[in-house]
TORVO-328110 format. One record per residue: residue in three letters; z, y, x of N, C-alpha, C in turn. Coordinates in steps of 0.001 Angstrom, whole numbers, plus 524288, in hexadecimal, padded with zeros to 5 digits. Layout:
BEGIN
ALAZYXZYXZYX
...
***
This chain:
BEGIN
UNK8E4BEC1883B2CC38EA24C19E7B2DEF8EB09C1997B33D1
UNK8EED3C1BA6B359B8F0A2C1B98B3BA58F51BC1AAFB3DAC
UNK8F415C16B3B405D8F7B0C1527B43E48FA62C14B0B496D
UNK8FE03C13CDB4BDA8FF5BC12FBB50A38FF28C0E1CB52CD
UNK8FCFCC0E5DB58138FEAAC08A9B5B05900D4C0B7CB60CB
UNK90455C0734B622790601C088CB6775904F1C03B0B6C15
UNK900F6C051EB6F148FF47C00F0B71C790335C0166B78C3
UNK90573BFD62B79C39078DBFD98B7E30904DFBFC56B8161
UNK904F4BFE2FB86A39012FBFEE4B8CCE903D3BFB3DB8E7B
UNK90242BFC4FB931B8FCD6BFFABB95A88F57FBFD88B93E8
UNK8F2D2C0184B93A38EF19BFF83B92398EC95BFABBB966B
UNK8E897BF77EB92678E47ABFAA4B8DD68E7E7BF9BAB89C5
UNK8E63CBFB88B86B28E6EBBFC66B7FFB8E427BFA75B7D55
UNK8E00FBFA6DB7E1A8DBB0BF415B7BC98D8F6BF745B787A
UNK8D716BFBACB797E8D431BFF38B76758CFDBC0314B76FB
UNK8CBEFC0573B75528C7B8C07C2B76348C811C0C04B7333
UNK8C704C1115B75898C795C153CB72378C17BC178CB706D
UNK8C013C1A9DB6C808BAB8C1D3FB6CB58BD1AC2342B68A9
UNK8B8C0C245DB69CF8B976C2A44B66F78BC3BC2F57B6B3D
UNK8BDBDC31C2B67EB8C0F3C3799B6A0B8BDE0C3E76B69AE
UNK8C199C40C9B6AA58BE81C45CDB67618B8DBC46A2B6B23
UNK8B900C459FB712D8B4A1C4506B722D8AF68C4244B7076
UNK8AEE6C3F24B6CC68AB8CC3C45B6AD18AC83C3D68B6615
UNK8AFDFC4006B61C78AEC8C4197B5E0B8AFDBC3E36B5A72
UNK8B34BC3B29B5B568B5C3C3462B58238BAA4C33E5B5A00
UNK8BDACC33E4B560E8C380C3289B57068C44BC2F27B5A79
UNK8C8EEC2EDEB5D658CA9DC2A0DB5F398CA34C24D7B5DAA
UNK8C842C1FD4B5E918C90BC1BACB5CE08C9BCC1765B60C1
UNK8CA70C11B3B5EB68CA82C0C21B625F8C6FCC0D4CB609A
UNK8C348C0A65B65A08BD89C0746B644E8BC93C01EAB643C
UNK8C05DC00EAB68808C110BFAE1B6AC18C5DFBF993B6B65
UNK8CA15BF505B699F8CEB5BF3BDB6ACD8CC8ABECF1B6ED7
UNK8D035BEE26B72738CF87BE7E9B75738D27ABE3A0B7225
UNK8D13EBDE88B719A8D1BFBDA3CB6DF98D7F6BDAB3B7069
UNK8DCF2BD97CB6E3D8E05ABD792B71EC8E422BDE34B73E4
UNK8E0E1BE142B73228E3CFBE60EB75FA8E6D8BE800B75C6
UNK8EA22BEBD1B76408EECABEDE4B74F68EDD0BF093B6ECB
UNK8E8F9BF4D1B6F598E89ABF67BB6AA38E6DDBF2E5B6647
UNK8E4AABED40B672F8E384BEA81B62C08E6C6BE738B608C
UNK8EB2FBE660B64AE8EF79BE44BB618F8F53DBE901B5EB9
UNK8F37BBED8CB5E788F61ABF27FB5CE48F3A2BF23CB582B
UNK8EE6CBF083B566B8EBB0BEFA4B527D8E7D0BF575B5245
UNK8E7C7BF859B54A48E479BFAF4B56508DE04BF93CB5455
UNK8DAAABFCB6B51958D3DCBFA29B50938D1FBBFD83B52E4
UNK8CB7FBF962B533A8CA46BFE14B550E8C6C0C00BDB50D0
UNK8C585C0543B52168C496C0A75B4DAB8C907C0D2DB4CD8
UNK8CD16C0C9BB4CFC8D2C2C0EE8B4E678D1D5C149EB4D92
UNK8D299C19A7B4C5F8D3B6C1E90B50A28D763C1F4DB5241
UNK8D772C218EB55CC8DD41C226BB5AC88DDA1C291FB5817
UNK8E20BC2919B56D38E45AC2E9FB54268E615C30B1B575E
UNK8EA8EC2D4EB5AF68EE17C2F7EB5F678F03CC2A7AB61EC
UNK8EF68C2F0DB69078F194C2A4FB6D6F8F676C2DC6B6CBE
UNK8F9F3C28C6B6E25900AEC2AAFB6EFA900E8C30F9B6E55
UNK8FEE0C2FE1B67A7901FBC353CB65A18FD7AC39E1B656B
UNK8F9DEC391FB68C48F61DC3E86B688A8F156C3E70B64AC
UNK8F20AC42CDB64558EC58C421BB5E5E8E8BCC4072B62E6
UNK8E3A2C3D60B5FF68DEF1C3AD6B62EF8D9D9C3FBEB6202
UNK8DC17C42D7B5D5A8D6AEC4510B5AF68D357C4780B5E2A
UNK8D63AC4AFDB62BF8D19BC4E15B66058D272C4ABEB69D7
UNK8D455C47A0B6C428D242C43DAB71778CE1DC4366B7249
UNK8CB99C4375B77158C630C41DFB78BD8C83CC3B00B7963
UNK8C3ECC38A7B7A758C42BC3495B7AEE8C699C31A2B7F9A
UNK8C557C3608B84948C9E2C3344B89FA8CD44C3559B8B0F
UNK8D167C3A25B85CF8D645C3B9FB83EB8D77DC3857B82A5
UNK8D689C3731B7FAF8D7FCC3045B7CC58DA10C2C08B806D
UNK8D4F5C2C5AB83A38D5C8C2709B86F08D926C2757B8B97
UNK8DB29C2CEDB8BFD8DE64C2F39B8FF38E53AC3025B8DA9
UNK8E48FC2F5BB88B48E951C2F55B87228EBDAC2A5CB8610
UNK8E8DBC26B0B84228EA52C2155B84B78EB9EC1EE2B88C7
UNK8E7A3C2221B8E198E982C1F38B935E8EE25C20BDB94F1
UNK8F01CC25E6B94498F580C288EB96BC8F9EFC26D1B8FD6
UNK8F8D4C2245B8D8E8FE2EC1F50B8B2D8FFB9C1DB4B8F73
UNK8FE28C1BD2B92349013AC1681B95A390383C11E9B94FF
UNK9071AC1234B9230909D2C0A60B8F3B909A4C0BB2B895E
UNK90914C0F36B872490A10C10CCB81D890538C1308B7ED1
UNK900D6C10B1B7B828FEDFC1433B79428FEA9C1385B727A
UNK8FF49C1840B71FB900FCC1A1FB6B678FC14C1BF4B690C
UNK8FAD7C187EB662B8F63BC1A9DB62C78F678C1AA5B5BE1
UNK8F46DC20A2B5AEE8F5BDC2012B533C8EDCEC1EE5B51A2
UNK8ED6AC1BF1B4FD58E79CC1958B4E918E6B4C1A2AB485C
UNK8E130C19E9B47DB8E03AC1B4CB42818DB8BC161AB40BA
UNK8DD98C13B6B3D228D8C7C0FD2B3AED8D4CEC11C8B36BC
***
């Protein structure tokens, strides 16, 4: 099932991304930091990231991804899939 978390900034976010359409693997966490923003959002990792604040994840390359998370700024909105 899928859900939302809304993690407040400024980063970090306490999180590791892998995958993207460049590598041919959905979006996912790989790594959450003990303590982090995303691990106390309850965020896992194996997660998939569906959508940053609102945008489908499906064709993102992987430093789309990591380029859209950086331009949240204090706000990032994520819908996750377990």
């Amino acid at each position: 099932e899928s859900y939302k978390v809304m993690l407040n900034g400024p980063a970090p976010w306490g999180f590791r991304l892998q995958g993207g359409k460049d590598f041919s693997m959905p979006l996912s966490i790989s790594r959450l930091t003990p303590g982090g923003k995303a691990a106390q959002a309850g965020v896992g990792v194996g997660d998939w990231v569906l959508y940053i604040d609102g945008e489908n994840t499906s064709s993102m390359t992987h430093i789309e991804a990591q380029n859209r998370i950086r331009a949240c700024g204090d706000r990032l909105c994520l819908t996750l899939s377990r």
